[in-house]
VOFILO-191291 format. One line per field, with one value per atom (N, C-alpha, C): residue in three letters; chain; atom name; y, x, z. Coordinates in nm, 3 decimals, always signed. Atoms other than C-alpha are relative to their C-alpha. Example, Ala and Ser with C-alpha at 12.3 -4.5 7.8 and 13.67 -1.06 7.14 Angstrom:
<atoms>
r Ala_Ala_Ala_Ser_Ser_Ser
c A_A_A_A_A_A
a N_CA_C_N_CA_C
Y -0.119_-0.450_+0.120_-0.119_-0.106_+0.109
X +0.089_+1.230_+0.090_-0.082_+1.367_-0.077
Z +0.000_+0.780_+0.000_-0.006_+0.714_+0.073
</atoms>
This chain:
<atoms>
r Unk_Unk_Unk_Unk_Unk_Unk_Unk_Unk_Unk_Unk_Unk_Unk_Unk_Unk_Unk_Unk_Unk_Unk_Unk_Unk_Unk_Unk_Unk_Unk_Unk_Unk_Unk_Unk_Unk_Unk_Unk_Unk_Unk_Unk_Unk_Unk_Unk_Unk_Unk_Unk_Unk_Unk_Unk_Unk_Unk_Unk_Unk_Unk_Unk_Unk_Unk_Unk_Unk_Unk_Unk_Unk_Unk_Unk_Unk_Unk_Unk_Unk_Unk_Unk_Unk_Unk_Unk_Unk_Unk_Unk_Unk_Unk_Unk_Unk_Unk_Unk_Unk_Unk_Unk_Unk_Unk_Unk_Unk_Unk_Unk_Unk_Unk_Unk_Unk_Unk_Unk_Unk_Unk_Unk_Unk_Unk_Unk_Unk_Unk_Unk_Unk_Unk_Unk_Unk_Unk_Unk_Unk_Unk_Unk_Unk_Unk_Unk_Unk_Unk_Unk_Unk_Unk_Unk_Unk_Unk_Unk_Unk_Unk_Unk_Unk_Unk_Unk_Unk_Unk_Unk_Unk_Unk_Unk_Unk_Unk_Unk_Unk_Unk_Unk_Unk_Unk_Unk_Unk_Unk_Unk_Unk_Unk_Unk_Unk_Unk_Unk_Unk_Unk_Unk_Unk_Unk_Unk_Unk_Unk_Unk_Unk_Unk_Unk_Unk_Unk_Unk_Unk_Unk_Unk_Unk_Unk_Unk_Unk_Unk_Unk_Unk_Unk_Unk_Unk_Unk_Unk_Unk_Unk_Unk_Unk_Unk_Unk_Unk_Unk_Unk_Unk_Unk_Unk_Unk_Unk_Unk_Unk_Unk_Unk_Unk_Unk_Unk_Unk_Unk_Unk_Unk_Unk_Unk_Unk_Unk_Unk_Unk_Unk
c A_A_A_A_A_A_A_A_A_A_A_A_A_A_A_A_A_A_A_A_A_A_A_A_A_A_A_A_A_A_A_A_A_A_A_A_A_A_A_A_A_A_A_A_A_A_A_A_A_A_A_A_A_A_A_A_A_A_A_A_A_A_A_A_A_A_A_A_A_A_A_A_A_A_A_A_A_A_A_A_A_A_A_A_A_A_A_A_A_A_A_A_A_A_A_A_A_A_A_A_A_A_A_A_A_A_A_A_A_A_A_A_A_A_A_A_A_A_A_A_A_A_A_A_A_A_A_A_A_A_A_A_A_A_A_A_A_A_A_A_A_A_A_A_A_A_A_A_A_A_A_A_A_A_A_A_A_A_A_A_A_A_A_A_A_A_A_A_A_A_A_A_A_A_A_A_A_A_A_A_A_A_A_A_A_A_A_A_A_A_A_A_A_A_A_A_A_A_A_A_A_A_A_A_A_A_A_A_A_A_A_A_A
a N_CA_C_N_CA_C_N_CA_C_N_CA_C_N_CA_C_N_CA_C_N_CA_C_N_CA_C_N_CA_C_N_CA_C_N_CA_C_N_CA_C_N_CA_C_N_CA_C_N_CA_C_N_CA_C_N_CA_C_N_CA_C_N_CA_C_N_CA_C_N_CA_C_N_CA_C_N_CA_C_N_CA_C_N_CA_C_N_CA_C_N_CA_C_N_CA_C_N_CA_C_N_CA_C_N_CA_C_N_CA_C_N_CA_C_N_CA_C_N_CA_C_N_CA_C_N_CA_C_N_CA_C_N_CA_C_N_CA_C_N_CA_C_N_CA_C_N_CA_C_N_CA_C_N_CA_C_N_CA_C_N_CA_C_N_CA_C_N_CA_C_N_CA_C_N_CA_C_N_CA_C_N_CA_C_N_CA_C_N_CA_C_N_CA_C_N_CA_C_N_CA_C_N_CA_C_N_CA_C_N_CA_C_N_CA_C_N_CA_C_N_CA_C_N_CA_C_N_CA_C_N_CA_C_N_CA_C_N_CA_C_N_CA_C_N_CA_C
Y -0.005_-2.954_+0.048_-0.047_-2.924_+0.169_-0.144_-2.545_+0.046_-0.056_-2.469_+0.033_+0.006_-2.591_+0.102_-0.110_-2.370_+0.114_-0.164_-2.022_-0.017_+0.018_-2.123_+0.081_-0.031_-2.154_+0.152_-0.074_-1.879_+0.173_-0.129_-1.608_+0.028_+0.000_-1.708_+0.122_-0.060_-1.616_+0.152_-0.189_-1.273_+0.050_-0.046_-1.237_-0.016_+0.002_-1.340_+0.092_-0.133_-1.112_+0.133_-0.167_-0.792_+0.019_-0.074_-0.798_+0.004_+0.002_-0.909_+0.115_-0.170_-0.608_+0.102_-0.161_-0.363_-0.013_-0.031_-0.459_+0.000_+0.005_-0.478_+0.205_-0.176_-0.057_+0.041_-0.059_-0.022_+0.040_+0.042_-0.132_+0.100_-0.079_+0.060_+0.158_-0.109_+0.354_+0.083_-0.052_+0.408_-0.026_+0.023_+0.311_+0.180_-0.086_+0.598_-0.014_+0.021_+0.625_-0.001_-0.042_+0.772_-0.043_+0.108_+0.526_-0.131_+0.140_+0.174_-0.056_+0.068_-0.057_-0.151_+0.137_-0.403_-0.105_+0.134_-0.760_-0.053_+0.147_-0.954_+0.120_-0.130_-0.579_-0.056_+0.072_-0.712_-0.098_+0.119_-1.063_+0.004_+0.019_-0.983_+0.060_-0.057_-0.770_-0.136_+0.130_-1.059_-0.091_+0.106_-1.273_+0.027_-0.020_-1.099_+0.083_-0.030_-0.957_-0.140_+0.105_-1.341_-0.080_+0.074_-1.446_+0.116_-0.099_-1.137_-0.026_+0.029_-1.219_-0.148_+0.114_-1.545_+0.002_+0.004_-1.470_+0.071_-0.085_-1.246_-0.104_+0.075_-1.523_-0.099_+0.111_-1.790_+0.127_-0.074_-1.487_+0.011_+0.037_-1.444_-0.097_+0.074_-1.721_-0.075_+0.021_-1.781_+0.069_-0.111_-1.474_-0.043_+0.032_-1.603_-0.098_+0.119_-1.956_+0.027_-0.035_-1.822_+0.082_-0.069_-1.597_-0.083_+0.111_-1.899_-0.095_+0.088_-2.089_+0.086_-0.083_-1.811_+0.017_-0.021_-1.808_-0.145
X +0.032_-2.807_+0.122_-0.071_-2.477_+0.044_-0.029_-2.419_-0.110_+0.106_-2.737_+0.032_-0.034_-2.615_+0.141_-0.138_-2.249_-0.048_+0.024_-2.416_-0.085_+0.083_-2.690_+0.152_-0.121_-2.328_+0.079_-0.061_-2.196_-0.070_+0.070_-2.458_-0.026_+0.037_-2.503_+0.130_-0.117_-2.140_-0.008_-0.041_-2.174_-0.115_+0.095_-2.506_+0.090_+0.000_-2.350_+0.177_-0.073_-2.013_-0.001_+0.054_-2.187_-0.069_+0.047_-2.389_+0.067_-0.100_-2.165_+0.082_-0.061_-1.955_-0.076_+0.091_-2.251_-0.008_+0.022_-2.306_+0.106_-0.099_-1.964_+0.035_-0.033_-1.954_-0.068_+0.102_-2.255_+0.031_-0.008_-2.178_+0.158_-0.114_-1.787_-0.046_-0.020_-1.938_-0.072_+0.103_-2.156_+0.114_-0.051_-1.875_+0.065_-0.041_-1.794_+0.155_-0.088_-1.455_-0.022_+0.030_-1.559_-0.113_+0.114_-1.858_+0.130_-0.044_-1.727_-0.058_+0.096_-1.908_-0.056_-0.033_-1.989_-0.002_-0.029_-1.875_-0.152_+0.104_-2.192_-0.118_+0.036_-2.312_+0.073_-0.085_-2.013_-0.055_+0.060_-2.130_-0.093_+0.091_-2.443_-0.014_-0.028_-2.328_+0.010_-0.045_-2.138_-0.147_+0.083_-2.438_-0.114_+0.075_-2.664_+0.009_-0.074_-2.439_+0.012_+0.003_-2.392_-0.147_+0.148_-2.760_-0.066_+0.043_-2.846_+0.076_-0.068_-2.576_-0.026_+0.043_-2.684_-0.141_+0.095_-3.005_-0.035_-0.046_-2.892_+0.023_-0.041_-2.716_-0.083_+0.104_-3.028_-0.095_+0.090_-3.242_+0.066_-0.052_-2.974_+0.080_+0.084_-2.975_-0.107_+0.140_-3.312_-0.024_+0.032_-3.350_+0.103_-0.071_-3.073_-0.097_+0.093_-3.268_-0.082_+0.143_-3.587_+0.074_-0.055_-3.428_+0.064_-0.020_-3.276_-0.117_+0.178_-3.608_-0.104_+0.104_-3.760_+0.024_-0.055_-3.574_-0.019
Z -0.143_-7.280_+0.080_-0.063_-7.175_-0.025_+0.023_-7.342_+0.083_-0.076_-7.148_+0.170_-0.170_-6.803_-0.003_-0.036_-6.864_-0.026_+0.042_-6.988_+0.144_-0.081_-6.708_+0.107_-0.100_-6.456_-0.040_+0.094_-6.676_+0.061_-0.027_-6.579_+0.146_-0.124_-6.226_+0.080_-0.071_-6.172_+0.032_+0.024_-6.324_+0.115_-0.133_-6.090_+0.111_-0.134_-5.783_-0.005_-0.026_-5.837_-0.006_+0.021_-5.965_+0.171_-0.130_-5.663_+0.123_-0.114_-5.411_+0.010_+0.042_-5.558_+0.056_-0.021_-5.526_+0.149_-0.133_-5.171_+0.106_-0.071_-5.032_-0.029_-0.002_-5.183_+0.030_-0.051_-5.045_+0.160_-0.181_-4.712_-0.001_+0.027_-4.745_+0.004_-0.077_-4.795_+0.094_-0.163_-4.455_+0.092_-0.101_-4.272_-0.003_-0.086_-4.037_+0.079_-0.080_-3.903_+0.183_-0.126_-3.552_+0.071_-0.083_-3.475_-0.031_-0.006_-3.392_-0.043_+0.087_-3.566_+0.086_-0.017_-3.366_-0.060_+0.074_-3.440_-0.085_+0.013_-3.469_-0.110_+0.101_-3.715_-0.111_+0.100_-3.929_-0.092_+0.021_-3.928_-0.044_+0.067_-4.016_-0.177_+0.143_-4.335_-0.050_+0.068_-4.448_-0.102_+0.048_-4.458_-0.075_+0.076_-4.565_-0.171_+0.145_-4.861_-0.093_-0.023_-4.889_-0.102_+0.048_-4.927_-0.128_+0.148_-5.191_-0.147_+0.159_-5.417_-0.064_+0.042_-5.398_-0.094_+0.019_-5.471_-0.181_+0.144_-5.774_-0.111_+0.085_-5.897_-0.080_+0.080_-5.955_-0.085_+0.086_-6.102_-0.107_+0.076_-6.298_-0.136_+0.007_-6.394_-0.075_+0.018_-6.437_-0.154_+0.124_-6.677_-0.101_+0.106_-6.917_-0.033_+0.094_-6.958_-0.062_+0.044_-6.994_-0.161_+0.111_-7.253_-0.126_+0.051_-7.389_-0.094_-0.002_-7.396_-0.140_+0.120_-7.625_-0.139_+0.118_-7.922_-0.101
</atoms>
């Protein structure tokens, strides 16, 4: 049980830094030098870069156990 719960913690990680990754170069490269960008535009990157990688991370996750579960 416990090797289950660390590969479980184990895969989440890699979900929630791959994507956090993909959407921080996502977002990097639209930025425009010669538009300004506003604050609360920022803020909302953040969070919603935030809540995807999160979201990466339980599928991630998810799809290891299950994968787990089948063998």
């Amino acid at each position: 049980m416990f090797e289950l719960t660390i590969g479980c913690l184990k895969w989440a990680a890699v979900g929630f830094i791959v994507a956090f990754f993909l959407m921080r170069m996502y977002e990097a490269s639209h930025i425009h030098d010669d538009i300004p960008r506003p604050e609360f535009k920022k803020r909302q990157s953040k969070r919603a870069a935030l809540v995807l990688s999160t979201f990466a991370a339980m599928l991630s996750a998810l799809v290891w156990l299950l994968v787990q579960k089948w063998d």
